[in-house]
N, C-alpha and C positions, 0 to 999 in steps of 0.2 A: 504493500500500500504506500501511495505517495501522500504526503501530508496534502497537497495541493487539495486533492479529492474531496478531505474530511472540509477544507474551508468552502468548496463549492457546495458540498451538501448544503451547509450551512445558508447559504446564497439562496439556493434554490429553495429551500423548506420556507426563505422568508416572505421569496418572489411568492409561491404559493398558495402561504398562507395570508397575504397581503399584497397582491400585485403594484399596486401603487409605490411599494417600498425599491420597486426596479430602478435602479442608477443615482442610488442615497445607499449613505452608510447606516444602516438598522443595529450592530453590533460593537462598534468602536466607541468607547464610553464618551471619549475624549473631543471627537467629531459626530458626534449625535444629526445625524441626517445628512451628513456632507455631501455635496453631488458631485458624480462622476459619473462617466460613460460606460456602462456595464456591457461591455462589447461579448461576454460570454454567458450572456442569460441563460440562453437555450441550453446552451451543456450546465450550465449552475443545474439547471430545471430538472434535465437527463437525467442528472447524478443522484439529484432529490428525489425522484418518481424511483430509480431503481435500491433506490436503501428504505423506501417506505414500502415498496412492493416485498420486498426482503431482505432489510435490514443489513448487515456484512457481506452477508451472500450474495443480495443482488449489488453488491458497488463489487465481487468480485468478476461475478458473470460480467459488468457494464465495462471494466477494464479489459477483458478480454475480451468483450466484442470489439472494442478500437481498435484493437489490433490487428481482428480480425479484417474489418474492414480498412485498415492500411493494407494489408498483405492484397486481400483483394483487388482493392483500385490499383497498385502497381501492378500485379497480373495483368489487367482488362489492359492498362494503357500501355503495357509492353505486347501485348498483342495487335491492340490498335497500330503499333509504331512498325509491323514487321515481325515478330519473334513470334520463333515458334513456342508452341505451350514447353518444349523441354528451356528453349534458353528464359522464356519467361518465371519458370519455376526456379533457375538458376539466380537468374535478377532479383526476385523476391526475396530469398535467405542472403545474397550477400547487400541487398536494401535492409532486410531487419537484422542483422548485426551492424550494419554501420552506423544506423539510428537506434540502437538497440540503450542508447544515453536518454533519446528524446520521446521512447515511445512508452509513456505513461498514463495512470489515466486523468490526463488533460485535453484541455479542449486541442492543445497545439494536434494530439492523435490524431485527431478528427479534422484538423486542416492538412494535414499529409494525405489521406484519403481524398479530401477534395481538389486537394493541390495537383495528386494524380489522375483524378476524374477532368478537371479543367483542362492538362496534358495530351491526355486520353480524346477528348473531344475533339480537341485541335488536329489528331494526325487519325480518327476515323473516320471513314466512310458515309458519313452524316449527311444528308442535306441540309439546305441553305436552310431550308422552311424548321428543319428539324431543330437545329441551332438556335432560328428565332426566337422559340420558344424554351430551348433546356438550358441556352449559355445562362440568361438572365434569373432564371429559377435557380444555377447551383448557386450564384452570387447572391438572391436572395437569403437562401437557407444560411450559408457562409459567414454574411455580416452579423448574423447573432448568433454564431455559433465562437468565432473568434478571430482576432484583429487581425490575421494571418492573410484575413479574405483579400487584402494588396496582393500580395501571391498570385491572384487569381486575374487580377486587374496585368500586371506581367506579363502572363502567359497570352492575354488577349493584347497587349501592343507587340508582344513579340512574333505573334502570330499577323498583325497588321505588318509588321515592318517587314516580315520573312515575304507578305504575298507582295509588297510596293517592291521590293525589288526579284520579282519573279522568282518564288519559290515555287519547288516541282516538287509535292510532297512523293516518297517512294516505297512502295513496300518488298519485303522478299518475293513476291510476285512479279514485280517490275514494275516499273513505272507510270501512276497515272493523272488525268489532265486533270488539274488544279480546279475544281467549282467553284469555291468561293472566291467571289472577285473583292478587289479592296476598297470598292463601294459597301460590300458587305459585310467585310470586317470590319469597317469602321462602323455602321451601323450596331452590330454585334458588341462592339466596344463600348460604346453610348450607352445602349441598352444593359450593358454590364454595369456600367456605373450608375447609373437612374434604380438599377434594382438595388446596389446598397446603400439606398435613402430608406428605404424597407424595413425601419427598423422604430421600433420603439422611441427613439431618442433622435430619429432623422437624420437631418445631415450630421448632427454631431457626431454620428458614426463613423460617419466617413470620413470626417478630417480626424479622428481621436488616432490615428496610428501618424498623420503628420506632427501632431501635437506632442505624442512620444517621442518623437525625434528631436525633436527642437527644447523638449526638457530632456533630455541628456544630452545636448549640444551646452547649454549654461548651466544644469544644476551636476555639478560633478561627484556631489553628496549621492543623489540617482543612480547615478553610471557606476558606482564605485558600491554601492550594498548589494547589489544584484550583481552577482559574478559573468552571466550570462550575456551579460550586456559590455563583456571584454571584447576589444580588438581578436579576431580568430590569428593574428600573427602571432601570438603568445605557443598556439602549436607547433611555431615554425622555428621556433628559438634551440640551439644550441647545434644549429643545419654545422656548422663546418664548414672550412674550404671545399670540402671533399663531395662531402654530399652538393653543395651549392655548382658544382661542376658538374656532377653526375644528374641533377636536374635540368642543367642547361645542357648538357649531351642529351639527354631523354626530350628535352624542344626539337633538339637539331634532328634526333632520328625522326622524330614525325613528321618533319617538311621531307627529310629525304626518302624515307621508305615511299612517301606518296605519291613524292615525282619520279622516282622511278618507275619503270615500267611495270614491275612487280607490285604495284602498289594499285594497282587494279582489285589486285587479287585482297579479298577479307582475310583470309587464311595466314597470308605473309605479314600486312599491316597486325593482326591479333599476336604472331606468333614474336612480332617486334617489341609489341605492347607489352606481352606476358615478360620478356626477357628486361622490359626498363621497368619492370613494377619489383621485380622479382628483392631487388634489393633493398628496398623499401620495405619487404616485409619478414626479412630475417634482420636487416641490418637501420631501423629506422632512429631519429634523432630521439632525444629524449620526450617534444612535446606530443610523438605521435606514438609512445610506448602504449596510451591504451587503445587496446585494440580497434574499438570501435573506428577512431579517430584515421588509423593508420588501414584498414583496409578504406574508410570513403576515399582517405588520399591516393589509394591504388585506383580504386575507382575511375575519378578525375583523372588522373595520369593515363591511364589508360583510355579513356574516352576523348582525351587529344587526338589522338591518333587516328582517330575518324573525323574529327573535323575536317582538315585539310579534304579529305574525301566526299563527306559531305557538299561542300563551298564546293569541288569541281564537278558534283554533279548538281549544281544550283539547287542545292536543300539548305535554307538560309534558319529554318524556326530551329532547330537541334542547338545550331551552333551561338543562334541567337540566346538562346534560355540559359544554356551555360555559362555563356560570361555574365548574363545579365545576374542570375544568381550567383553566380562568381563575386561578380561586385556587391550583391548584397549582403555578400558572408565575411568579407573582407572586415568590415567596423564592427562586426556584432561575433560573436561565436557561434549562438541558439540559431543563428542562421546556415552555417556551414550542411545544414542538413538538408537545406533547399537546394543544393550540389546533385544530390544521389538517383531524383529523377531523372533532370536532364542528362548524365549520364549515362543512366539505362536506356533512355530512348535512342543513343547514338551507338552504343554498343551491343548493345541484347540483339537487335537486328543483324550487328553483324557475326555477333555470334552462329545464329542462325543461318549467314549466307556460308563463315566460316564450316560448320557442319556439311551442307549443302554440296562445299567443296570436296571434304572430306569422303564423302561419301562416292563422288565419281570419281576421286582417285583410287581410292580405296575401297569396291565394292564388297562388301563384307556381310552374310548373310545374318538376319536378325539385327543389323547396328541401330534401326530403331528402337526395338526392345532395351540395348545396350544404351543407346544416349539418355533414353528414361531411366532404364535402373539407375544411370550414373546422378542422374537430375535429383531424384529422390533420396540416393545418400547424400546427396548436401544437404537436402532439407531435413533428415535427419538428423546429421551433425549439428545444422545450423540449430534446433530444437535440441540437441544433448548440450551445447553449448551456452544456450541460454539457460536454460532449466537449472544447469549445475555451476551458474555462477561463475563461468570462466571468464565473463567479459567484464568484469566488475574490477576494477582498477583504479586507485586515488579518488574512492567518490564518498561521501560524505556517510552513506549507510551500504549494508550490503543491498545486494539484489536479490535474496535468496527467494526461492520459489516454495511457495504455499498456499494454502487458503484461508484467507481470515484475516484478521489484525494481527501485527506482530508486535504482542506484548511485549517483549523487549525493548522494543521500539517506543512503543506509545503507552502514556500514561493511564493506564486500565485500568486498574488497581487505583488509582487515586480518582479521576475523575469518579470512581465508583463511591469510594469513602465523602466524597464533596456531596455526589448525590443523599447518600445514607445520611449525612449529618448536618448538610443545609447550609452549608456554608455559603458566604455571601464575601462581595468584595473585592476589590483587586486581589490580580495571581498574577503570583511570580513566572514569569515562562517565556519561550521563542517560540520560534518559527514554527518549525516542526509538531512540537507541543501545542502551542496555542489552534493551529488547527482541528486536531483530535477535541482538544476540551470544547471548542465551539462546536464540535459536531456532536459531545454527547451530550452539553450541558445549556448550549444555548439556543430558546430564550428563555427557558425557564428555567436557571441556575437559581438554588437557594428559596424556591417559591413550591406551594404547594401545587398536585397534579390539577389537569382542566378542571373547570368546573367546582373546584374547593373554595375554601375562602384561603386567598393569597398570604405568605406570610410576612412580616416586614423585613425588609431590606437593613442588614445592619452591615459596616467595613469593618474592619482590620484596620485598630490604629496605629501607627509606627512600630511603639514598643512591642506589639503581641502580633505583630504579622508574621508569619512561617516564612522562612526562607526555602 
């Protein structure tokens, strides 16, 4: 369980039991109704319906459907892009290790999902009419599910800019003619933005992720208590001469496997890829020791390599989503995971073409069978992997796999005894803590059940407050 969860409970039971109390503080003593832009209503609400439906249980089921539904949408949209269901299933396992940091149960889960579904749209076989109607409904759902729905706004300039300069979207099939004209995109784009006014609180939704930005641009108190809000070059820290040369030699082999003639071929460019990732992942710098961090960086590295390829057969959205998420991962860390999609969409297809090759040099009876069994021990690995806490490195609690609360973790045992004896008044507590307590205890800390006569609120004065 991530603390996050117990404070969205929390959110949600207030939204519910008082809807009016949506984008005010209901629980902060000290800020009694304060307004804000509560850009995660909807999953506050999620969280709430699934812990009243059943209590631990159902916030366990609720995390695991996120994930579920991450694994999913990168499936569909790596199939959208080209890949066959074996390299799709392959993309999937090494997508959830390398976000295997960010995929909790937050609403961020649930912008990965849609992040992939917005992807996914952009490279299938959709109609214009189809689009009219689904782009603007996933942005609707988006902008009160969470701030991330920019992401989504992204993928639709990037998809304008890829068709204004003649993009030829491609798939393992081959090549086909472009439908949507950039009349249409642009309308598409419009209508993406007009859907997240769709919200509760209106436009202020939609500027509240500019407004983030520009309070961590002057409040440095901001930027500096939220780790996540670090520059991602702090990964990059303790490179070496060494490594900083074997990255600029892994540049230079991707323009030249490309222009050479050999570089036609998926199979040659992959097999280039594999050989420049290779030492990045026995021999990597200190800020990319955990693991998670150091296969997305293979990733990336490896999905260079298709760029150059991409660009000369005028497929501009791939190359465009990369750098653009590139640049947004650059100033923020929490961001480097918007990396992993555009990625996949440049290389999972060629994986697929890779095989493809494979197979008319090498005809080899049953190699379908064979590329699937292989497909599914990674995704078993990638599942023994998680499960058993191998990717758990420098983080602040383990990750261990369970079901329930982890008393260890969280104060159970106390918030129980507050319950039994009614205790009222400031508590001492953090992060971590304070979320759990608010989810067992608040609003009715210290007061008798519904429907009683309430009892008085007394504090804790100085001398006789527990530490």
């Amino acid at each position: 369980m991530d603390p996050d969860v117990f404070l969205q409970t929390a959110v949600g039971r207030a939204i519910l039991r008082e809807p009016a109390t949506l984008g005010v503080s209901t629980f902060i003593d000290a800020y009694p109704k304060y307004p804000y832009v509560e850009d995660k209503w909807l999953a506050s609400v999620l969280a709430a319906l699934a812990n009243a439906t059943a209590g631990s249980d159902g916030l366990m089921v609720y995390q695991i459907v996120l994930c579920m539904l991450a694994a999913g949408a990168w499936y569909w949209m790596q199939r959208a892009w080209g890949a066959s269901p074996a390299a799709a299933l392959v993309g999937v396992s090494l997508a959830l290790l390398a976000c295997s940091l960010r995929l909790e149960p937050r609403p961020d889960t649930l912008s990965h999902a849609l992040l992939a579904v917005a992807i996914g749209l952009v490279g299938a076989d959709l109609s214009y009419r189809r689009l009219l109607w689904v782009t603007p409904l996933l942005l609707a759902l988006w902008v009160n599910l969470h701030g991330y729905f920019v992401n989504g706004l992204v993928v639709l300039v990037a998809a304008t800019a890829g068709t204004a300069l003649g993009d030829q979207l491609t798939h393992s099939t081959g090549a086909r003619s472009l439908r949507i004209s950039m009349r249409e995109r642009l309308i598409l784009f419009v209508l993406g933005v007009a859907a997240c006014v769709l919200h509760p609180q209106g436009w202020h939704a939609l500027i509240s992720p500019a407004s983030q930005i520009l309070e961590l641009r002057r409040n440095p108190a901001f930027r500096a208590a939220i780790t996540e809000f670090s520059p991602s070059t702090e990964i990059m820290q303790g490179m070496g001469v060494a490594r900083w040369l074997l990255l600029g030699a892994s540049a230079v082999a991707s323009v030249v496997v490309n222009v050479a003639p050999v570089g036609r071929s998926a199979l040659a460019r992959q097999v280039v890829a594999l050989a420049a990732a290779v030492p990045w992942l026995l021999w990597p710098p200190p800020g990319l020791l955990d693991p998670s961090y150091r296969i997305m960086f293979v990733l990336f590295l490896m999905a260079t390599f298709e760029v150059p390829a991409q660009l000369r057969d005028r497929s501009f959205i791939g190359p465009l989503l990369l750098a653009g998420f590139t640049i947004l991962a650059i100033p923020l860390i929490r961001n480097v995971v918007l990396i992993v999609p555009a990625a996949l969409i440049l290389f999972a297809p060629a994986w697929t073409r890779t095989a493809a090759e494979l197979g008319r040099r090498y005809p080899i009876p049953g190699r379908r069978a064979a590329v699937l069994c292989a497909a599914l021990l990674i995704v078993i690995m990638t599942g023994w992997l998680r499960l058993s806490d191998r990717l758990n490195t420098g983080v602040r609690a383990p990750s261990r796999a369970g079901w329930g609360i982890d008393t260890d973790r969280f104060p159970a045992a106390a918030a129980s005894f507050i319950e039994r004896e009614r205790l009222t008044g400031p508590l001492l507590n953090n992060f971590d803590l304070g979320g759990y307590l608010l989810y067992r205890l608040h609003p009715d800390r210290g007061c008798s059940s519904p429907g009683t006569r309430p009892c008085t609120r007394r504090h804790f004065s100085p001398t006789t407050a527990p530490t």
